[in-house]
N, C-alpha and C positions, 0 to 999 in steps of 0.2 A: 796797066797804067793807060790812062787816056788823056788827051788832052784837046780842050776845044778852044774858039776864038767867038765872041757875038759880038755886032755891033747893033744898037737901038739907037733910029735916031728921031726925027721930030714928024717923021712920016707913019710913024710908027703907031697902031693907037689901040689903045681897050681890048680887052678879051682872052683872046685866046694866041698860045705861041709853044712853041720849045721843045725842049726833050723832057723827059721821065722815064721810069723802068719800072720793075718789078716783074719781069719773067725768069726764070727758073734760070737763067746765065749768068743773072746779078749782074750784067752790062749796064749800063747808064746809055739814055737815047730815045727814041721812038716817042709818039703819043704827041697829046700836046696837054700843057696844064691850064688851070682854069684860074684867073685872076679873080679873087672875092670883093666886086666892088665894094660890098658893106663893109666888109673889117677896113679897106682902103683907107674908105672918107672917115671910119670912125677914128684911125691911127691921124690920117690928116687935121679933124678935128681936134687931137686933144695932146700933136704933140707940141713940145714948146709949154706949157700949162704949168706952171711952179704951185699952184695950192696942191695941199696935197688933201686925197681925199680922206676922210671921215672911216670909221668904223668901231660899229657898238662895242666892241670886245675890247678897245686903245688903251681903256682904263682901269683894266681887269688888273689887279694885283694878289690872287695867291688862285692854285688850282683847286678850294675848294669854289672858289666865285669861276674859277673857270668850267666847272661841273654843271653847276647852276646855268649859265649859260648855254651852253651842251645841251641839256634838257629842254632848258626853255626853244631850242632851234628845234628838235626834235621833237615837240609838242607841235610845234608849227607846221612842220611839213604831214604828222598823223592826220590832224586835223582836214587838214586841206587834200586829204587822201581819202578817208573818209564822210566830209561833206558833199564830194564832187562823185560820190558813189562808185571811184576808179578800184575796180577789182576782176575776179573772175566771172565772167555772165556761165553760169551753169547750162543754159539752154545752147547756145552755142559753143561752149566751151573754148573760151574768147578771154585772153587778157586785155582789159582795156585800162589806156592812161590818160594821161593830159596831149594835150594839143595831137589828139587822132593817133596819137601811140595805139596799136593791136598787138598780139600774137596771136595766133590760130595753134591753138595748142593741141586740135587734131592732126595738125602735120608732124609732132613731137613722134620716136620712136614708139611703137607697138609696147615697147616694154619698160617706156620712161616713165621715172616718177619724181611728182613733185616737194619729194623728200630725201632723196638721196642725201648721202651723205651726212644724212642727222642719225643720231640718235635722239634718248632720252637726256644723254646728260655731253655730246661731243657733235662740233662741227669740223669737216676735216674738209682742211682749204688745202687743194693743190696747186702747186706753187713750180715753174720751172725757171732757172737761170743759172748763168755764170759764177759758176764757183771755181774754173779751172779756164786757160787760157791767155789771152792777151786782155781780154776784158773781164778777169778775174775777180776783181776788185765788185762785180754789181754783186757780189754775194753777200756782202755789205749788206746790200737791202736787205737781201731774206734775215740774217744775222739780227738785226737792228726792230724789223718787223717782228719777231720771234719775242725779240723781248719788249716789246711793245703790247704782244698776245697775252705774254706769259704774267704782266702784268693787272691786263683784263681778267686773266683767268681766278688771278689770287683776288681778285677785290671782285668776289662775286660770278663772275661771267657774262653772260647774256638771259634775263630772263622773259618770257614770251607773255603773251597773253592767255597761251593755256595753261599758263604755270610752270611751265619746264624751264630749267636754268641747266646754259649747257658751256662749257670751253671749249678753245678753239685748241684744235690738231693741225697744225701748219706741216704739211708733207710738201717739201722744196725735194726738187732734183737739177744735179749741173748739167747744162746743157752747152756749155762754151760759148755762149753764143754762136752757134753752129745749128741750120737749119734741121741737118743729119742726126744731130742728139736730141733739137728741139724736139721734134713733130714725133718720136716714139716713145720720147718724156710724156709729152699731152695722152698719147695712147694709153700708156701704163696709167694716170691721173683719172680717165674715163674710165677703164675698162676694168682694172687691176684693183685700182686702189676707190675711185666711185667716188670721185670728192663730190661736194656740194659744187664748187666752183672752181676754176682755173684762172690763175694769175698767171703771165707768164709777158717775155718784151723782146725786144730785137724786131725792128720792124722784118726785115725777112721771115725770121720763125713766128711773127703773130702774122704775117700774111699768106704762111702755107698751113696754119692750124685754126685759124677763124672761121673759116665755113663749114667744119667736121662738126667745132666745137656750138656752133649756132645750129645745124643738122640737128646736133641729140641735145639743144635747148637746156644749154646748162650756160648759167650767172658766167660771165667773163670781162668784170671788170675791170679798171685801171692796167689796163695793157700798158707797160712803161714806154711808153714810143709816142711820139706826136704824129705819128704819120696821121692824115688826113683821110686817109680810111676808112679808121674808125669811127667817124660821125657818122653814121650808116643806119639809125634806126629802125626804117622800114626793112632794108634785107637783110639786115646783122642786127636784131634788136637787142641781143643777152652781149654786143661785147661796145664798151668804149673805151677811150683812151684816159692815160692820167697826167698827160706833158699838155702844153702848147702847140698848137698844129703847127707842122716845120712850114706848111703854107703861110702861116700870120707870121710865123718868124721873117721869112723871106719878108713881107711888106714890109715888116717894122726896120729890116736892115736898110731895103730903099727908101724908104720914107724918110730916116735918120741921115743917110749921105743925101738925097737931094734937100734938105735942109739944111745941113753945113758944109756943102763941098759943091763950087760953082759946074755949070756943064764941060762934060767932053772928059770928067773923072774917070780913069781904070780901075776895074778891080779882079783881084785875082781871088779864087777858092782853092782850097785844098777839104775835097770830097772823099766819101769811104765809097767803094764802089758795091752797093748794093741799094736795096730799096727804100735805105734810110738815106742816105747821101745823094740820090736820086731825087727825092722828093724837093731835098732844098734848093738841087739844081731846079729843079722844072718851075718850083714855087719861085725864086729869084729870078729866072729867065721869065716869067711870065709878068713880073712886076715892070724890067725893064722894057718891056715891049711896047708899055703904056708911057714909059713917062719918056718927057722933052729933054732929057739932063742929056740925050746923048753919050751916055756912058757904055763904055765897051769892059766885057766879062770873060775873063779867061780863066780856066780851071785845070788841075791834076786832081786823078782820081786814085788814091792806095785801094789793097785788098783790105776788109778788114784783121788780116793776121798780120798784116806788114809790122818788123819788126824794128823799121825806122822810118824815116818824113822825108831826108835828107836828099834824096834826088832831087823830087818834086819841091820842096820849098826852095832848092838853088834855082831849080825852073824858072818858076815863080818870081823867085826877087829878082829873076834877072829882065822879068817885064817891065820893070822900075813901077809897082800899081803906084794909085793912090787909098789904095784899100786894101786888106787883107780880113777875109772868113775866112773861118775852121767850120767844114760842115763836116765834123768828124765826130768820135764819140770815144771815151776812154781814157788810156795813155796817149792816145795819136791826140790828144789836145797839150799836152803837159810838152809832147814832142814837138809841136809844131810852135810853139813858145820858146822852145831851146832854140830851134834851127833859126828863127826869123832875131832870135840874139844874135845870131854867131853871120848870119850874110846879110846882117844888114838891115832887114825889111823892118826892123823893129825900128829904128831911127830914119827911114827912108818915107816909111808909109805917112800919111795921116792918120787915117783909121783903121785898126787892129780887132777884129771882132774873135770873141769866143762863141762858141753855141747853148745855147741856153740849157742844156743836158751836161757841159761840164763848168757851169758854176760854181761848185766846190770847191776848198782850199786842198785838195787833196790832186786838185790837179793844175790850179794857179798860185799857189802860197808858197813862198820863200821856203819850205821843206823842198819843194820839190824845182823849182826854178829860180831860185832866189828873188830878184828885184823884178826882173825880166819881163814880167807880168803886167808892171805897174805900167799906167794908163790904158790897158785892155778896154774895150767895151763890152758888153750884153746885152741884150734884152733877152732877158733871165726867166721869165716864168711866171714871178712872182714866189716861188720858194725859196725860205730859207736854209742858209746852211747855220746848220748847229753852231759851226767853227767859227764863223762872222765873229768879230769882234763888234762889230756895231750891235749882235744882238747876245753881248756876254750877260746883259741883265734882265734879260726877256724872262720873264715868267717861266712859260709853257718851254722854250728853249733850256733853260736851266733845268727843268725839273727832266727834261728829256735827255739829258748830259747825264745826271743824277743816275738813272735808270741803267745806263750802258755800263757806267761807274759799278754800281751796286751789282751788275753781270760781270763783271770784270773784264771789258771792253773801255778800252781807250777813246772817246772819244773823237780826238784828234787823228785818229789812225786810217779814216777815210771817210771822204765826202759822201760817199753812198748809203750812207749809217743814216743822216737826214733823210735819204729817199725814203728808206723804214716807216718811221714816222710819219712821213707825207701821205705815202701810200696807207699804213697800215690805219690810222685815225680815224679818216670818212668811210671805210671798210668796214669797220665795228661799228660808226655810227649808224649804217646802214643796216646795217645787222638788226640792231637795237630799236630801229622805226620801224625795220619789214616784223621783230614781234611782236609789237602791240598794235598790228591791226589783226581784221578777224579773220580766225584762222590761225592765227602764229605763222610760226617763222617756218615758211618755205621756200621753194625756188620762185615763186612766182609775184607775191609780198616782196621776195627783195628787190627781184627787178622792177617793181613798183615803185618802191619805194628810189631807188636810184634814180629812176628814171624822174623823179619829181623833186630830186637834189636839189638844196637851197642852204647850204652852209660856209659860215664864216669858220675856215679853220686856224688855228694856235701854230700854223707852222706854214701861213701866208702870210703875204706883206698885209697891212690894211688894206681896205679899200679892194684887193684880189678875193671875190667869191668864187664857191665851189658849186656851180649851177649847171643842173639838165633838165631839161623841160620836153618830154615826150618829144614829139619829131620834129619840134619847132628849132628846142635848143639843144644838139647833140655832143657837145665838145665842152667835159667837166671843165678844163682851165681855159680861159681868156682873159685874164688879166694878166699885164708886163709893168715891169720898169724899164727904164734905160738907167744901167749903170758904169761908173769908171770905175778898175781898179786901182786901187790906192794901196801901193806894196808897203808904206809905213806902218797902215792902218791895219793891212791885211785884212779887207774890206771891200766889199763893192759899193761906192757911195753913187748912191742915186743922183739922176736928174731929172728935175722935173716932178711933178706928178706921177702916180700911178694911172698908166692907161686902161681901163677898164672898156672891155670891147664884149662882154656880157652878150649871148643870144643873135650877135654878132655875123657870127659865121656859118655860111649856109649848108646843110648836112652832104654829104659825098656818099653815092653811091657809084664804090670802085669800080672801075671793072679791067680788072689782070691781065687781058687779051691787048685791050689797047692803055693798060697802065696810067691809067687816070681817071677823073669823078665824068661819070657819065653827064 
């Protein structure tokens, strides 16, 4: 447990400040973090904004027009992959993409190949996470992704442009979220079993298996963790992320208190102390260093196994803040919702933030903390949760209810059932763009193809695209809302417009030694 005190005040100005971690002690401290003027002024430009934005898909009403759609985006990005000549140079042996994306695929292992884990007729995605634990519940995803796969699989599968039509072998291992079970899962995934790719999250366990995995140049996309990291093109080109960098989170939480909460406001966090909880410390300390509000930041930081909140939140509300984040992940969100019922900070605070990682009703809906919830805030992602009542008539949401239904999975039985979906969708539509260019579908086609990511997906708000642009734009989500919980509705109802911060964010090349973007 740690506990810090900041004060920011009007002397204070631009750049750089704070702590950060991610050394092998999982301590929180050291380094300094890097403030993103862009995403800054584009969060200042557009918050406050009531229109909401636009998006072609708004009017889509059955999943065969939403297929059509699908197609038609995936024409698009072929296209523009193919006109722009982005592929393999044979003379060099050079992948090249948009905006000066390379790999140098002579540095690739003596004995790698650009087909692993295909066959003729099976793609086999390895997959690591928490199936056992205190953050048990992200098994959900794989669970949910599975049948998301299993459904690709029955209606066809993947067919390429040299004609091979192949299904997806989704090989998941638990890793507890636990670095020690992570990092020898990814080994067995490489070594044992040969996937084509690695999915795998926890920022600590994607930031001790990212560089092996970039070494032997295999696909490592949608790492479930926002850390800031992975926008890393040039020295991590095969891995990026599939959350919101907990850096733009941090802007978006100061941007929102110095907007409605006059100078010299408190705020208290309650942090996991590792390299996820780390990040949002350094990303927020680094927001306040710039602004005039004068606001002073206190924090407790749990392990992530803690099996309650309860010290650190009496800590906490005994600072009387005027703010409370959870820069936590899991149950320690549903906890820290209980505890700030029961001493207070729930009626004490003004502003109560969750992290944009436990938006789910599975860890704020009346199941699990009754009322206690309502008036929370987010700036959420832009991902839906299945469970939203606001989206019980969604199209693409219902037919994805359907799905879990007809596997005989509950829906309602966890928020991480959506991540499935989130994750598992632009996955396969990648899949489906890297086979019809020339060549088919190999390792090298898909990271192309990723890498020139331009999709509106069925399980974003409107107006939130799923965009990567070679080295310019390296961070799949940038699109947020700001929303309140509304425990009637059992609902996050928006405010405002959709922030759209698109190409926004400028790439982070980490570096571990001094825990932060060089």
């Amino acid at each position: 447990m740690k506990r810090s005190r900041t004060v920011f005040g009007l002397l204070m100005c631009v750049a750089l400040v704070a702590s950060a971690c991610g050394g092998d002690d999982g301590e929180s401290g050291g380094g300094e973090a890097r403030l993103d003027a862009s995403v800054k002024e584009g969060v200042a430009s557009q918050i406050g904004e009531t229109t909401a934005t636009s998006a072609a898909a708004a009017e889509i009403s059955s999943m065969e027009e939403y297929e059509a759609f699908w197609a038609e985006q995936r024409q698009v990005i072929v296209d523009k992959i193919k006109t722009n000549g982005w592929g393999v140079d044979e003379a060099t042996n050079t992948l090249n993409g948009p905006e000066g994306f390379t790999i140098d695929l002579s540095a690739c292992p003596s004995n790698w190949s650009n087909t692993q884990g295909l066959t003729d007729t099976e793609i086999k995605v390895g997959q690591s996470t928490a199936f056992s634990g205190t953050l048990a519940d992200y098994g959900n995803m794989s669970r949910a992704m599975q049948v998301y796969l299993d459904y690709v699989n029955e209606n066809g599968g993947v067919t390429d442009s040299e004609g091979k039509t192949r299904t997806f072998n989704l090989i998941a291992k638990d890793d507890g979220y636990d670095p020690a079970r992570g990092i020898p899962n990814v080994d067995e995934l490489l070594d044992r079993d040969q996937t084509f790719m690695i999915h795998n999250g926890g920022s600590a366990i994607v930031m001790r298996t990212y560089d092996k995995i970039n070494e032997r140049c295999v696909p490592h996309p949608l790492a479930w963790t926002g850390h800031p990291a992975w926008g890393d093109p040039v020295n991590h080109p095969w891995t990026t992320g599939a959350l919101l960098s907990y850096f733009t989170e941090a802007i978006l939480w100061g941007s929102y208190i110095e907007e409605h909460l006059p100078p010299g406001a408190k705020v208290a966090g309650l942090a996991m102390n590792n390299d996820f909880g780390a990040a949002y410390i350094a990303g927020f300390e680094s927001f306040l260093a710039q602004s005039d509000h004068d606001i002073e930041f206190v924090y407790e930081t749990i392990e992530p196994t803690a099996p309650d909140v309860k010290n650190e939140m009496t800590t906490l509300a005994a600072e009387d803040p005027d703010v409370f984040i959870a820069m936590t992940t899991g149950v320690t969100c549903t906890l820290a919702i209980q505890e700030a019922a029961q001493n207070g900070l729930n009626e004490s605070a003004e502003l109560l933030w969750q992290p944009s990682v436990c938006k789910a009703l599975s860890f704020v809906g009346e199941d699990v903390v009754g009322d206690s919830s309502d008036g929370w805030m987010i700036a959420g992602g832009g991902y839906i949760d299945i469970n939203d009542s606001g989206f019980a008539d969604h199209v693409a949401i219902k037919w994805a209810r359907g799905l879990l239904e007809d596997a005989g999975i509950d829906p309602g039985s966890s928020g991480n059932l959506s991540a499935g979906f989130h994750f598992g969708w632009p996955l396969v539509e990648a899949f489906r763009i890297a086979g019809q260019l020339d060549g088919g579908l190999t390792r090298t086609n898909f990271i192309l193809a990723w890498r020139a990511m331009d999709l509106e997906s069925p399980f974003m708000l409107p107006g939130v695209r799923l965009t990567l642009n070679g080295n310019k734009d390296a961070y799949l989500v940038e699109g947020t809302e700001f929303a309140r919980f509304d425990s009637a509705q059992q609902s996050w109802v928006q405010e405002g417009a959709t922030i759209d911060l698109s190409g926004e964010s400028a790439p982070c090349a980490w570096d571990q030694a001094i825990a932060n973007c060089q």
